[in-house]
C-alpha positions as a printed Julia matrix, in Angstrom:
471×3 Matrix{Float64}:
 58.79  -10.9   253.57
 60.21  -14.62  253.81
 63.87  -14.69  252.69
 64.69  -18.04  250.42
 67.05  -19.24  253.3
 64.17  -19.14  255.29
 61.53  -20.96  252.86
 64.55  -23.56  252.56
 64.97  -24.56  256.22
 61.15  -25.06  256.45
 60.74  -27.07  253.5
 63.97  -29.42  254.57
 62.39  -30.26  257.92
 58.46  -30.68  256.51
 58.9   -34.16  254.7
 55.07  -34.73  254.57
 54.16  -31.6   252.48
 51.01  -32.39  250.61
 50.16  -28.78  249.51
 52.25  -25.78  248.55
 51.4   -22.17  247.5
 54.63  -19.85  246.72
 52.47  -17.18  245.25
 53.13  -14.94  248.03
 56.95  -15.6   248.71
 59.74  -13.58  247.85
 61.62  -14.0   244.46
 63.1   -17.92  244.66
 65.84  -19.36  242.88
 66.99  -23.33  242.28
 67.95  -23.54  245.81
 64.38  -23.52  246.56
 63.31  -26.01  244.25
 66.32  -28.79  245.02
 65.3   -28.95  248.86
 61.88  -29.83  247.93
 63.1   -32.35  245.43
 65.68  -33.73  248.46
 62.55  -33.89  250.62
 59.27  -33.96  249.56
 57.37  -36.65  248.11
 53.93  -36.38  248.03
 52.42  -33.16  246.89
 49.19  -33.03  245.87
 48.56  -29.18  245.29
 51.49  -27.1   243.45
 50.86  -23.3   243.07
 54.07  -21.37  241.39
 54.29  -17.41  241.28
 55.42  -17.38  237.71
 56.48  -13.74  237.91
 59.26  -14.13  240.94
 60.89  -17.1   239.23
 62.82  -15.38  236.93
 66.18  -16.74  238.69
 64.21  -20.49  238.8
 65.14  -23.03  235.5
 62.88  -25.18  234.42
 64.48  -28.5   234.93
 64.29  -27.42  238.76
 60.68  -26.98  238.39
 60.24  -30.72  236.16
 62.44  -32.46  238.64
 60.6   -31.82  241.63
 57.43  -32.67  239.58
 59.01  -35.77  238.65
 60.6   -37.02  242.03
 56.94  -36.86  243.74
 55.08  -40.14  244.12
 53.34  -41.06  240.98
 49.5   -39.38  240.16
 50.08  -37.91  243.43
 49.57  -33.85  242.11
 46.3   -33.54  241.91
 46.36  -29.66  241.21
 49.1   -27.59  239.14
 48.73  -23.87  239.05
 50.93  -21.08  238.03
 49.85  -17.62  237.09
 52.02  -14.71  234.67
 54.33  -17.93  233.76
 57.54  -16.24  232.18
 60.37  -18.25  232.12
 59.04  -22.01  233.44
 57.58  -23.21  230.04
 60.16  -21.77  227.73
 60.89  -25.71  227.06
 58.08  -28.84  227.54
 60.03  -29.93  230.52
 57.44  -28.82  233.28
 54.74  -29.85  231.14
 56.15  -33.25  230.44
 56.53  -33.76  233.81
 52.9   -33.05  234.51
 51.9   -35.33  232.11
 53.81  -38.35  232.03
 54.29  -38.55  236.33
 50.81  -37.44  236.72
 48.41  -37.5   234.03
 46.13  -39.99  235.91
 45.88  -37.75  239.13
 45.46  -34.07  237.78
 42.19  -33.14  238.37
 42.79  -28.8   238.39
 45.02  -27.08  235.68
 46.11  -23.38  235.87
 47.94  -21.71  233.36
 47.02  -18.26  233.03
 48.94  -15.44  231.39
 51.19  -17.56  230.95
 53.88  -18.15  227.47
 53.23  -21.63  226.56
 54.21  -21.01  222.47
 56.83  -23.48  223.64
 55.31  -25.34  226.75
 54.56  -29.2   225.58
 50.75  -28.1   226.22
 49.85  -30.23  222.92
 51.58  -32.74  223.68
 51.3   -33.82  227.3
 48.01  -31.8   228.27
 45.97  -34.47  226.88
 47.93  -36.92  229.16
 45.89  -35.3   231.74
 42.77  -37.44  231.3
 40.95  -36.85  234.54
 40.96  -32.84  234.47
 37.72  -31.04  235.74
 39.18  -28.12  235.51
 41.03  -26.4   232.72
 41.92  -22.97  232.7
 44.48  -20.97  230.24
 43.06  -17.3   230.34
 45.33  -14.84  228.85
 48.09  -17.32  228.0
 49.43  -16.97  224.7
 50.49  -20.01  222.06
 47.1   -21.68  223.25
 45.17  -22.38  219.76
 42.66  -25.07  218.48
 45.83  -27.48  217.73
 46.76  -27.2   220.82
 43.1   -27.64  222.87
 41.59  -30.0   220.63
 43.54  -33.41  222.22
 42.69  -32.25  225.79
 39.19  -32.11  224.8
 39.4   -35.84  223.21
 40.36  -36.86  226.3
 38.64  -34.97  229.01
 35.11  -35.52  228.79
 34.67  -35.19  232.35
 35.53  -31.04  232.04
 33.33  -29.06  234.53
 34.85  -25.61  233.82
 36.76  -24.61  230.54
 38.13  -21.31  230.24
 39.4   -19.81  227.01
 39.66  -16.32  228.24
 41.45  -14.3   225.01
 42.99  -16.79  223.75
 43.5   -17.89  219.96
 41.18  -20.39  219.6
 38.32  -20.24  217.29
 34.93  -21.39  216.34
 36.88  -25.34  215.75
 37.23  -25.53  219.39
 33.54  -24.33  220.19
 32.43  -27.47  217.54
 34.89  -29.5   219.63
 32.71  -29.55  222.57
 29.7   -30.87  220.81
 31.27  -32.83  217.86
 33.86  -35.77  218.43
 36.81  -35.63  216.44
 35.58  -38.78  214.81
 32.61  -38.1   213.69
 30.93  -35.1   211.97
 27.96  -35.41  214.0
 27.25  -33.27  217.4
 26.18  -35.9   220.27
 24.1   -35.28  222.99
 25.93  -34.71  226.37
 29.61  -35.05  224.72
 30.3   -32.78  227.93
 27.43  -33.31  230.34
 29.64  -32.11  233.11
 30.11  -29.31  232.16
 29.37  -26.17  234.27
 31.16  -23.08  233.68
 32.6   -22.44  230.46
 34.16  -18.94  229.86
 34.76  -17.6   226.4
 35.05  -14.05  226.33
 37.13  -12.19  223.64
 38.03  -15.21  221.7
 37.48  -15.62  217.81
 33.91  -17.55  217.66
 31.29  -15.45  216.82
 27.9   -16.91  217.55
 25.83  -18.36  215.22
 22.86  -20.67  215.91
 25.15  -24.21  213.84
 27.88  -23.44  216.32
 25.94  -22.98  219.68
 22.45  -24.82  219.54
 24.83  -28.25  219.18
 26.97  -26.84  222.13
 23.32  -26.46  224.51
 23.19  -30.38  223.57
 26.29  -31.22  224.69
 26.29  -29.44  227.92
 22.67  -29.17  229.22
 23.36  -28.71  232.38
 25.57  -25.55  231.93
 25.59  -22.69  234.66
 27.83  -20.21  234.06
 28.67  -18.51  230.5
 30.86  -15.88  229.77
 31.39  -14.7   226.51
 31.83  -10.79  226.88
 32.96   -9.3   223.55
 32.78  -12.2   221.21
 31.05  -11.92  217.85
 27.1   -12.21  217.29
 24.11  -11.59  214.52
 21.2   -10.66  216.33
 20.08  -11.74  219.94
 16.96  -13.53  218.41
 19.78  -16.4   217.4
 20.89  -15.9   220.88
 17.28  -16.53  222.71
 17.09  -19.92  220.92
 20.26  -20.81  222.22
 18.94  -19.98  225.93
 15.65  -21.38  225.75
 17.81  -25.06  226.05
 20.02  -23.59  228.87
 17.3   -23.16  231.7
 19.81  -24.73  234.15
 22.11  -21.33  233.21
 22.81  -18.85  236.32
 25.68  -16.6   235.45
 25.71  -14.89  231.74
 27.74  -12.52  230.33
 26.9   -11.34  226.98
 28.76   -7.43  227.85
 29.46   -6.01  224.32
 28.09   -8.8   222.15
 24.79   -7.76  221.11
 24.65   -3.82  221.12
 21.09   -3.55  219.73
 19.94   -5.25  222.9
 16.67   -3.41  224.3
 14.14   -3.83  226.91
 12.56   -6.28  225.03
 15.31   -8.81  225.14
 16.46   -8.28  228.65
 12.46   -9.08  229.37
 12.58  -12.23  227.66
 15.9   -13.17  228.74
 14.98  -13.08  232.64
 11.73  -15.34  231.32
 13.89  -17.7   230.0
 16.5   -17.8   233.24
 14.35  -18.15  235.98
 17.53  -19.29  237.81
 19.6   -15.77  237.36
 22.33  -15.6   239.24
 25.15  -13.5   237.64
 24.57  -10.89  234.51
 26.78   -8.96  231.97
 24.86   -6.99  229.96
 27.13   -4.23  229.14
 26.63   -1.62  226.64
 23.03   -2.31  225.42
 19.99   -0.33  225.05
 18.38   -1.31  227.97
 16.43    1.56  230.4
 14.29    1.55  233.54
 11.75   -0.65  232.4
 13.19   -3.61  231.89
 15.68   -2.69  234.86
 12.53   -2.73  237.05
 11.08   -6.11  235.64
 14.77   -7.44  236.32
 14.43   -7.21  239.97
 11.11   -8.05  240.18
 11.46  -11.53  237.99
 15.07  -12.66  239.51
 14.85  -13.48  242.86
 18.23  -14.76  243.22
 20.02  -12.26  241.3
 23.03  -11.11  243.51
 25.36   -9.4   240.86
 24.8    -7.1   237.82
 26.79   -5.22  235.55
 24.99   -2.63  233.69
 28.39   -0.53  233.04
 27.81    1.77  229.99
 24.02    1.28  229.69
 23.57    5.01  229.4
 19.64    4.76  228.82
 19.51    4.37  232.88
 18.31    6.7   235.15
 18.81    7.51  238.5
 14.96    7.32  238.86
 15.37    3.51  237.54
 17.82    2.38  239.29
 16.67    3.85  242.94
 13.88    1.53  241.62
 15.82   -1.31  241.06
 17.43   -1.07  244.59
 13.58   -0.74  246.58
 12.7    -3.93  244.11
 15.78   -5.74  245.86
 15.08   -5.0   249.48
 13.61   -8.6   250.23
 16.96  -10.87  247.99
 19.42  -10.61  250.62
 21.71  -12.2   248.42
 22.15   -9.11  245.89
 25.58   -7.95  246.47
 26.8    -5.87  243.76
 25.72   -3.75  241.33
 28.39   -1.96  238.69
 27.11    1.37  236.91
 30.15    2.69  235.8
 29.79    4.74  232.54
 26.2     5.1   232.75
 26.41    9.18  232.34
 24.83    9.75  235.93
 26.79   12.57  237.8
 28.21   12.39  241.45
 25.34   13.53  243.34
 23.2    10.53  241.73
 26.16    7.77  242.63
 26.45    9.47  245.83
 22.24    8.87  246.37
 22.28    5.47  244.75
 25.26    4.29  247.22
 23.33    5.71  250.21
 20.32    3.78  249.27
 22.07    0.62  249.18
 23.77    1.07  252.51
 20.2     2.24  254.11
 18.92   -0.6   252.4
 21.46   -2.44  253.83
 20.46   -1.86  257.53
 16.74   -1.46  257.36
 16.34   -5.14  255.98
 18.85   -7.06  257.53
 21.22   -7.3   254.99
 24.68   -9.21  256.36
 27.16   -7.06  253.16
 26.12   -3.28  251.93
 25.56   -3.71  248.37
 28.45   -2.53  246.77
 27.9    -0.16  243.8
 31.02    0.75  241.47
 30.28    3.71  239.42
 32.77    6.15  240.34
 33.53    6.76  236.65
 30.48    8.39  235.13
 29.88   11.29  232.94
 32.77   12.84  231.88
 34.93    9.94  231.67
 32.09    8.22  229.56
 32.2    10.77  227.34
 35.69   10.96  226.74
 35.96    7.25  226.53
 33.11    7.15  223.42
 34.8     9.88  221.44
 37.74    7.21  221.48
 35.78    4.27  220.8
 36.86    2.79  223.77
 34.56    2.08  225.77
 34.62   -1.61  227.37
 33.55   -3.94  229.83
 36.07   -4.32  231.97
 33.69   -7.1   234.11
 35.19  -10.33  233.41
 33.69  -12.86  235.82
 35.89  -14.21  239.03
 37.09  -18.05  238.98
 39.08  -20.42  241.44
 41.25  -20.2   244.23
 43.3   -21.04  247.69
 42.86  -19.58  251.26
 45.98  -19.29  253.43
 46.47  -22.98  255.11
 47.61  -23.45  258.4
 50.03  -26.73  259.12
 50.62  -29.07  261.89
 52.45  -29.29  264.75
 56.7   -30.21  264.68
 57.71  -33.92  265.97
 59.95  -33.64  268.79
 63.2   -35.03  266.83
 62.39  -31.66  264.32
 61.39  -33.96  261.35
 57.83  -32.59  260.99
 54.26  -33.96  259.81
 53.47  -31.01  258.16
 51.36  -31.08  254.99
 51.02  -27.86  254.22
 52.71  -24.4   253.33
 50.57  -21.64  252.77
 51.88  -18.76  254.64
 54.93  -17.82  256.49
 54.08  -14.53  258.16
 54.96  -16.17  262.42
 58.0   -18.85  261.03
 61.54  -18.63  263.35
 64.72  -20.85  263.17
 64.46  -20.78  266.54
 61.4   -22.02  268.05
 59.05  -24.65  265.69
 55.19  -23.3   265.39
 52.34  -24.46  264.44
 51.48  -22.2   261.24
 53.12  -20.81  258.55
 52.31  -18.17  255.9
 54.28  -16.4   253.07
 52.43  -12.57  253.43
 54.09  -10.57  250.58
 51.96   -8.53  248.09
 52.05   -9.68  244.69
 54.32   -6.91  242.66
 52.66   -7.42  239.03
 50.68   -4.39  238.36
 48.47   -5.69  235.95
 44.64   -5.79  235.72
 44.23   -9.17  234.06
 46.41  -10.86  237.03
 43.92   -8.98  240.08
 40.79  -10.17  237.94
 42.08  -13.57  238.43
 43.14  -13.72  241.92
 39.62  -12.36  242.81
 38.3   -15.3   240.82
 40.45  -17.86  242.58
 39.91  -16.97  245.58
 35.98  -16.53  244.81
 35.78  -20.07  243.08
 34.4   -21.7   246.39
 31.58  -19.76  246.67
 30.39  -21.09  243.14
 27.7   -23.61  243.59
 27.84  -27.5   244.53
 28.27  -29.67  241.49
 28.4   -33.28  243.16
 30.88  -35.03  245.01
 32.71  -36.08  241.6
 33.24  -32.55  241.06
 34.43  -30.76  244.82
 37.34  -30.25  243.81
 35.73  -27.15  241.97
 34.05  -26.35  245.13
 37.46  -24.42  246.3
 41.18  -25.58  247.17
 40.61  -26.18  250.53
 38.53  -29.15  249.58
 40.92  -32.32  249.16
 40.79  -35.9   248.26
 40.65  -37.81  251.23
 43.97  -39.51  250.96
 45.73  -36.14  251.53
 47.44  -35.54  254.7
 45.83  -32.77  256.52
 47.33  -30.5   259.11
């Protein structure tokens, strides 16, 4: 663990900082926050471990925002924000230093009832990414100027939030007219939607498939629908999708649909089908038709069979890229997991395979059971997205004033001897499921595909505009 004393001498002697993660440091205080603002100038990545800044006010937090060169920050990230946006002053920062430069912005379970979001988020005008999963005050009021002024958004996510159906129109109607144009958000790649209030209904999504042809990824686990006929009209536009998640949306969902829904994606990627009808037929014509399928969730699809799914797995042997495969719930006892997880791992080494297919399904039967009679029964599979590997920094200048651009990690620093890397190793303490879903997706992010040079930054945060110093 890095003591703030420590953190404090290393910042003070690192003048050329260009990216900073604190999400692994010990709790911090103002102390922390006034060096950098005595020091550093031109940071270009801010993560903030919202949970250990209890003891941190946010006019430390806005001044060092403000102090740094103007549309310097390119990417501003906190997750489990308590006290930092009880006020607009962080926000207002952001916005008015550097709403020209922000290009990624992170916000997730986070309070921002009083944050400024509204008004400074759409000061932000060159964001490609915009994510505010879990974070609470976050309605259609306060969305709808960020999408007026960010039509460049490749990934959106809305995760449980309070916005509604007005937000959904927002992406495929201008605020100025009453008519849906044609690729209002053509860059847009990944939009995630799950649990909010917008059921689906062919007015509100067959204008959204115009607006964002090109669309790979959607998530909307556990939002609202009619039928899943409405739905395949909606896909047969979206032939560019490769991750979907439609867990607990349409629960009369059968073999039939899952057959015509792999017709329709030839690209298949990613899938969420949870709790639907679906059995070993259409399980079977799953592998057979998606050769680049490398994840699945069938978690409470109870119609499954062992039978079916050692089927699925011989279907697989020649997609090397199939890496997961989530059964939980599907009322198979432990003798069947235990021959499905040896089947994968045999598969594993008979064909080459570079990862054993992982298979999560250690709650079956019993627990399934259990979890019906309460009505209970969930997803749970919320897809992973964005994050930051541990940096490493340069070397110290002989006089101790250093040319370091980076803090990542402080696991090797002493007082007494400069080195070369640092690292803050500390597990995160917040015991909460919503929090390891989105680490996983962070760090994840920059595996998702290409999207163009214009759009790297959402390859991962180790990719960074040129003019960044780099250790």
């Amino acid at each position: 663990m890095v003591h703030v004393e420590t953190l404090i001498y290393a910042v003070r002697h690192f003048k050329n900082l260009t990216w900073l993660d604190l999400t692994d440091s010990s709790e911090l205080n103002d102390s922390v926050f006034d060096a950098l603002s005595s020091t550093v100038r031109s940071l270009s990545y801010l993560r903030l471990p919202g949970a250990k800044m209890k003891d941190v006010s946010t006019e430390a937090v806005a001044h060092v925002i403000s102090v740094q060169n103007a549309n310097t920050l390119c990417q501003f990230k906190v997750i489990h924000g308590t006290n930092i946006f009880e006020n607009d002053s962080v926000l207002k920062a952001v916005g008015q230093r550097h709403g020209r430069s922000l290009q990624r912005l992170t916000l997730a379970i986070c309070d921002l009832e009083h944050s400024g979001l509204r008004e400074y988020g759409s000061l932000c005008s060159e964001l490609v990414s915009l994510n505010l999963e879990y974070a609470s005050g976050v309605t259609d009021d306060v969305v709808l100027p960020m999408l007026n002024n960010c039509r460049q958004l490749a990934k959106l996510d809305l995760t449980e939030t309070d916005c509604t159906h007005i937000t959904i129109q927002a992406l495929s109607t201008p605020s100025d007219s009453t008519e849906p144009q044609l690729r209002l958000f053509g860059a847009m790649k990944r939009l995630i939607l799950n649990s909010i209030d917008a059921p689906f209904t062919t007015n509100l999504f067959l204008p959204l498939a115009d607006a964002c042809p090109d669309l790979e990824e959607l998530h909307m686990n556990s939002i609202l629908a009619d039928s899943y006929q409405d739905f395949s009209f909606f896909l047969a536009k979206m032939n560019q999708l490769r991750d979907l998640d439609i867990g607990n949306v349409f629960p009369e969902f059968t073999d039939s649909n899952l057959i015509s829904l792999v017709d329709a994606l030839p690209a298949l990627r990613w899938l969420s089908i949870a709790n639907t009808h679906i059995t070993d037929k259409s399980l079977i014509y799953l592998a057979e038709k998606a050769p680049n399928l490398s994840d699945l969730c069938i978690l409470g699809c109870d119609q499954v069979t062992k039978t079916g799914l050692m089927g699925f797995l011989n279907e697989m042997v020649n997609k090397k890229g199939f890496k997961r495969l989530d059964i939980t719930f599907c009322r198979l006892d432990d003798s069947a997991v235990a021959e499905i997880r040896e089947r994968a791992r045999t598969i594993a080494a008979e064909y080459g395979f570079t990862e054993i297919i992982e298979i999560e399904g250690d709650d079956q039967f019993t627990d399934s059971l259990a979890e019906e009679e309460e009505g209970e029964r969930e997803d749970g599979d919320d897809q992973m997205d964005e994050d930051v590997d541990n940096e490493s920094a340069a070397s110290m200048d002989s006089d101790g004033e250093g040319s370091i651009s980076t803090i990542g990690s402080l696991d090797t620093f002493h007082q007494e001897s400069f080195i070369n890397e640092l690292s803050l190793q500390e597990e995160y303490d917040i015991d909460t499921t919503e929090l390891e879903e989105i680490e996983e997706e962070e760090e994840e992010e920059g595996e998702m595909s290409d999207y163009s040079d214009t759009f790297s930054d959402l390859e991962g945060d180790n990719v960074r505009p040129n003019n960044i110093i780099q250790s």
